[in-house]
C-alpha positions as CSV (number, residue, x, y, z in Angstrom):
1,X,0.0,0.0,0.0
2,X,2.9,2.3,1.5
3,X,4.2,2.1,-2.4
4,X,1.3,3.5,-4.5
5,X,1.2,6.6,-2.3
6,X,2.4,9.5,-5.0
7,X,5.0,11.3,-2.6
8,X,4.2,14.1,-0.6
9,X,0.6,13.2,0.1
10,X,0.2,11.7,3.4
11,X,2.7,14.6,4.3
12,X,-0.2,17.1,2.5
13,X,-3.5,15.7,3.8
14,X,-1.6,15.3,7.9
15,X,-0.9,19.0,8.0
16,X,-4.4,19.8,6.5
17,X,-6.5,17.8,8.4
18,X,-4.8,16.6,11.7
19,X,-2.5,20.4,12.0
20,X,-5.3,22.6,10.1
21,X,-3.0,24.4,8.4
22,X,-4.6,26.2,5.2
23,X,-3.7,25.5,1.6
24,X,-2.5,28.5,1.8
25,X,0.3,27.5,4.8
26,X,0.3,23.8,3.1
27,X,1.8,25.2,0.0
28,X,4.1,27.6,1.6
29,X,5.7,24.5,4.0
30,X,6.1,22.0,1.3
31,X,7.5,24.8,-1.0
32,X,4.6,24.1,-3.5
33,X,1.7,25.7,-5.8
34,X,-2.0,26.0,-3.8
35,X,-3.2,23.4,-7.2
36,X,-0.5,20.8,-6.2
37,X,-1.5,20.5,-2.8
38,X,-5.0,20.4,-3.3
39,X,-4.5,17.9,-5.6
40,X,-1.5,15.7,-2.9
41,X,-4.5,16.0,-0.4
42,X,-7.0,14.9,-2.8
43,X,-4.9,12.1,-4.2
44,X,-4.3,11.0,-0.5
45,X,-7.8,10.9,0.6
46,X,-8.7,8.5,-2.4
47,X,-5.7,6.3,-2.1
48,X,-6.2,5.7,1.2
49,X,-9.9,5.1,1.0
50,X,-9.2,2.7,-1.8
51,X,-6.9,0.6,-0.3
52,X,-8.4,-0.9,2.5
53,X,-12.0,-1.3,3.8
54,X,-13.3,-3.1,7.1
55,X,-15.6,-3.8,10.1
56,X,-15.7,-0.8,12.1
57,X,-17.1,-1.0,16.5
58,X,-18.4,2.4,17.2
59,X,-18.3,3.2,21.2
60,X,-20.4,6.1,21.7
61,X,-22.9,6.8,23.9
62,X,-25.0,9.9,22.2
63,X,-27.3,8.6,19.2
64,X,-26.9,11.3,16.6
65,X,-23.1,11.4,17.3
66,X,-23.3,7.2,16.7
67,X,-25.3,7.8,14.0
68,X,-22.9,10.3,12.5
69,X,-19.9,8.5,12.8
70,X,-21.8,4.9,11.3
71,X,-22.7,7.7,8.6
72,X,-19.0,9.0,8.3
73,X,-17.2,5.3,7.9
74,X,-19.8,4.1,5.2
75,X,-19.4,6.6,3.1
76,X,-15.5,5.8,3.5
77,X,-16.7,2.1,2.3
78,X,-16.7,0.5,6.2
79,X,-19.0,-1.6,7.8
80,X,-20.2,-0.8,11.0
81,X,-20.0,-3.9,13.8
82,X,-22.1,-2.6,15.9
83,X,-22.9,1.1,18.2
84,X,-22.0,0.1,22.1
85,X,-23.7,2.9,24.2
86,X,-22.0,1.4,27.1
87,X,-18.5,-0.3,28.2
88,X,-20.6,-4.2,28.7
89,X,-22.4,-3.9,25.3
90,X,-19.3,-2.2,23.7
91,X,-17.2,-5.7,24.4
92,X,-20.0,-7.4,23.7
93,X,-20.2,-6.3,20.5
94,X,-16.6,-6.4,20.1
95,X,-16.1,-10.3,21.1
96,X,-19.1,-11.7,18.7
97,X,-18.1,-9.3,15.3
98,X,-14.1,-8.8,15.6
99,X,-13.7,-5.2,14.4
100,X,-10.6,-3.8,12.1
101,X,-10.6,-0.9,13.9
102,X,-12.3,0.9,16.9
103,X,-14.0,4.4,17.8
104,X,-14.4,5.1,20.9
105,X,-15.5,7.8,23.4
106,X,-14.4,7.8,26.8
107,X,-17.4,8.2,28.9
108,X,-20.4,6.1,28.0
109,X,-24.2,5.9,29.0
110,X,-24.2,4.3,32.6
111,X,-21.1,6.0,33.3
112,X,-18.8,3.4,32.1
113,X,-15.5,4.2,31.0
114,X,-14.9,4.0,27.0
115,X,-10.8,2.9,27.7
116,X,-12.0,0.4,30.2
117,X,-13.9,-1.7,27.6
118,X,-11.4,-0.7,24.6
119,X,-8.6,-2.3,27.3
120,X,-11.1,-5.0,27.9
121,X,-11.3,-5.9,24.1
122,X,-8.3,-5.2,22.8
123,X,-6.9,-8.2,25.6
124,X,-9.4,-10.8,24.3
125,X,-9.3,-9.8,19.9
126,X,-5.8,-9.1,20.4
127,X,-4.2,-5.4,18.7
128,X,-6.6,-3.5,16.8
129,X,-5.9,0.2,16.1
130,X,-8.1,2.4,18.4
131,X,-8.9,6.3,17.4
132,X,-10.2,8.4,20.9
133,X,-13.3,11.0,19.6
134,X,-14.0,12.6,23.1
135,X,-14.8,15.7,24.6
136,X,-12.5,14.7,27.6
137,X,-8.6,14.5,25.7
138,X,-7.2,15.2,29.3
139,X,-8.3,11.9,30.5
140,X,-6.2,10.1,27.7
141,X,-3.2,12.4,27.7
142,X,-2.2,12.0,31.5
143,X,1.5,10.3,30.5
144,X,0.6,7.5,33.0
145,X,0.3,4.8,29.7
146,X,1.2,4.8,26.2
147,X,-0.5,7.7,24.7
148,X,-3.2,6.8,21.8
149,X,-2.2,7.1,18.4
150,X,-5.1,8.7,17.0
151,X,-6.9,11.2,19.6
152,X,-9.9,13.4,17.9
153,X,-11.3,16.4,20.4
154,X,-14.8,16.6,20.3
155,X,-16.5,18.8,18.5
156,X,-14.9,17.0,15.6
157,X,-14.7,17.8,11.8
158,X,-16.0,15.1,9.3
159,X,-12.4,15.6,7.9
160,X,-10.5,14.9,10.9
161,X,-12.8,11.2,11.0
162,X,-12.7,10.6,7.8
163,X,-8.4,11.5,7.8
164,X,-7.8,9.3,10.8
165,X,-10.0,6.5,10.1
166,X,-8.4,6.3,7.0
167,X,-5.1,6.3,8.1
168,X,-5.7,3.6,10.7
169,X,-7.4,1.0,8.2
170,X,-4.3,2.2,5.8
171,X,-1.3,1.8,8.3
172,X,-2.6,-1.4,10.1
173,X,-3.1,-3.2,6.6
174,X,0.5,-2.6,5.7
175,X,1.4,-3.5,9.6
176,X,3.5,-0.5,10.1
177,X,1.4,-0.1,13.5
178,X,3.5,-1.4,16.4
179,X,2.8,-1.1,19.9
């Protein structure tokens, strides 16, 4: 996969969605046209989408946020495993469909933690990349643990989602993902 990546893409579509620079500042730091990057981020988005699709667990607790993230990693060519609203139904979930990747928030319906049941799955299904969409980042970034890879603040962009996912189903396919 890593090989049909034009160069300079990933480098493009990381400081647009993950950095938020502007194409503006995008073309100024990779000493390029406004066109060329636009097309380097474009060109990223749809080899990455292309090369890898998979069963996607969703652990949020908020309907239209579940509902918009299901929407998000369809349209990215994803199935969804399953929505856990809470960290027992979340492994549930986990444990009967195997997911490729995970979302997860970090503070569920009854209170549950989100990292407790991604902990509690990721020890039965074995290493499966995880991306964080909470509205509590200071919970996950306390230096205590291995910090997550992928960490999205709440309120999130469809970009950022679509960017990370992405990335996640890319990197773990080509097993460049080592913890």
């Amino acid at each position: 996969h890593l090989a049909r990546l034009e160069p300079n893409t990933r480098e493009a579509l990381l400081l647009s969605t993950i950095e938020d620079f502007s194409i503006a500042d995008i073309a100024t730091i990779m000493d390029s046209s406004r066109d060329e990057v636009r097309y380097l981020i474009n060109t990223a988005r749809t080899d990455m989408q292309d090369s890898i699709s998979g069963q996607i667990l969703i652990i949020e607790d908020e309907p239209i946020i579940a509902s918009d993230l299901s929407s998000i990693v369809t349209e990215l060519g994803h199935s969804v495993t399953g929505i856990g609203r809470t960290r027992d139904s979340a492994v549930a979930l986990g444990k009967s469909h195997r997911p490729d990747l995970i979302l997860a928030d970090i503070q569920l319906a009854d209170n549950s933690s989100g990292i407790d049941a991604v902990n509690d799955l990721l020890k039965d299904i074995g290493n499966v990349p995880v991306i964080f969409i909470t509205a509590f980042p200071e919970r996950l970034l306390t230096g205590e643990r291995p910090e997550p890879a992928f960490l999205i603040s709440k309120p999130y962009r469809e970009d950022q989602v679509k960017s990370a996912v992405s990335q996640a189903m890319f990197f773990a396919s080509t097993e460049t993902l080592k913890v």
